[in-house]
N, C-alpha and C positions, 0 to 999 in steps of 0.2 A: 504494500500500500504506500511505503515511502517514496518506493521510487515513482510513482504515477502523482504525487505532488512536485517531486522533482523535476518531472517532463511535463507536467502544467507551468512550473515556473517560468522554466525554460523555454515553453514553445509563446506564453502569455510575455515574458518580457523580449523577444524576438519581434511580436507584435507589437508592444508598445513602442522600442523602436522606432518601427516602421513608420509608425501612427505617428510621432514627434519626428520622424524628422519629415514625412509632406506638412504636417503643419507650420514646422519653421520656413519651410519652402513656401506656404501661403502668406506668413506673415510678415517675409524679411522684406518682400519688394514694400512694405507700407510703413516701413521703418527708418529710419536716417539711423546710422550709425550713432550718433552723439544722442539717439531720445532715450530719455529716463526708462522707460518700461522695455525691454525688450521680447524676445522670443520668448526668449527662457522663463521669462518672469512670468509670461502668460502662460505657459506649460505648467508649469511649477502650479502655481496657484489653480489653476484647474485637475489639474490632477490630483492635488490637496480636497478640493472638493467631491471629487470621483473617489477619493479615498474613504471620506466621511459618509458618504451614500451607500458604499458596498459594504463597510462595515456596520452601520445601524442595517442594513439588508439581512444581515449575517447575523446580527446580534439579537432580532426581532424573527426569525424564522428558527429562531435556536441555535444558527451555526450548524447544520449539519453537516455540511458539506464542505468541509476542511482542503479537499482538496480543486473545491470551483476556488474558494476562497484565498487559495493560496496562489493559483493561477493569476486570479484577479488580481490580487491586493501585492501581494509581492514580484507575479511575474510581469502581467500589463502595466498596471498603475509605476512600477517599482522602475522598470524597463520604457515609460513614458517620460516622466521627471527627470530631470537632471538636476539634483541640486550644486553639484560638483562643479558643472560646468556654467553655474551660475555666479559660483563663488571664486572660479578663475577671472570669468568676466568683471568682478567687481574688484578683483587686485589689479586688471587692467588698467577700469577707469582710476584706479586711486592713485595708480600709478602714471596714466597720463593726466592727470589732473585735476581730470570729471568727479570731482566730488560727491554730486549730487547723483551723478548715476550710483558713483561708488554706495552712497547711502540705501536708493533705492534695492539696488544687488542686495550687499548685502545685511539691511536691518528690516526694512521695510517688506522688502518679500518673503523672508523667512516667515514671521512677524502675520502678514496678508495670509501666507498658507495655511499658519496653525488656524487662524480664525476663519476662512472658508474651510476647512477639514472638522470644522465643532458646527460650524453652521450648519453644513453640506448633513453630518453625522445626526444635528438636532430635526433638522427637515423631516429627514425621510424616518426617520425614526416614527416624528410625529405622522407622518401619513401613512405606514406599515402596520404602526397600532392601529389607527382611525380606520382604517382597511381591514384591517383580519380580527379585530375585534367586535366588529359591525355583522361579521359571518353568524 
């Protein structure tokens, strides 16, 4: 059974991948190099909230399923995000100058994810209950 959370991980953050890098390809032509918010920062933060969804999902249907959950939560979602490469981007701008992106990088977006991953997590929670407790 471990290994078939293993090859969810692995086949879910494959996909996420994928999944982030056409969306960096959608977002970067509307981006200037020098703006505050970049790619990253909108991956990040949305997948912080795809985090919070899938786990009130999980948390409200019992969790049974350990291994969609781990596919999900750690191989897409995990293999979506880049935090890493968010936190390179922000020794960039610090280092060329950019302050202000430097901040947005890295306090502000870190900071933005926790609180879409609690919102994202308090949402769907509340309509999971409101839903299967209505059965």
């Amino acid at each position: 059974m471990e290994w078939m959370s293993a090859a969810a991980v692995f086949v879910g953050g494959g996909l996420g991948a994928v999944l982030r890098y056409y969306l960096e390809r959608f977002l970067a032509p509307r981006r200037t190099p020098d703006a505050l918010i970049s790619a990253v920062f909108v991956i990040n933060v949305l997948g912080s909230l795809a985090l919070g969804i899938v786990g009130a999902v999980v948390n409200v249907l019992g969790g049974q399923d350990a291994i969609a959950y781990a596919g999900l939560s750690l191989g897409l979602l995990g293999g979506f995000t880049t935090f890493s490469t968010a936190m390179v981007e922000a020794v960039q701008a610090l280092l060329a100058g950019r302050y202000a992106r430097f901040v947005m990088l890295w306090l502000v977006q870190p900071m933005l994810s926790l609180i879409t991953l609690i919102a994202g997590y308090t949402a769907a929670a509340a309509v999971f209950l409101a839903v299967f407790s209505a059965r």
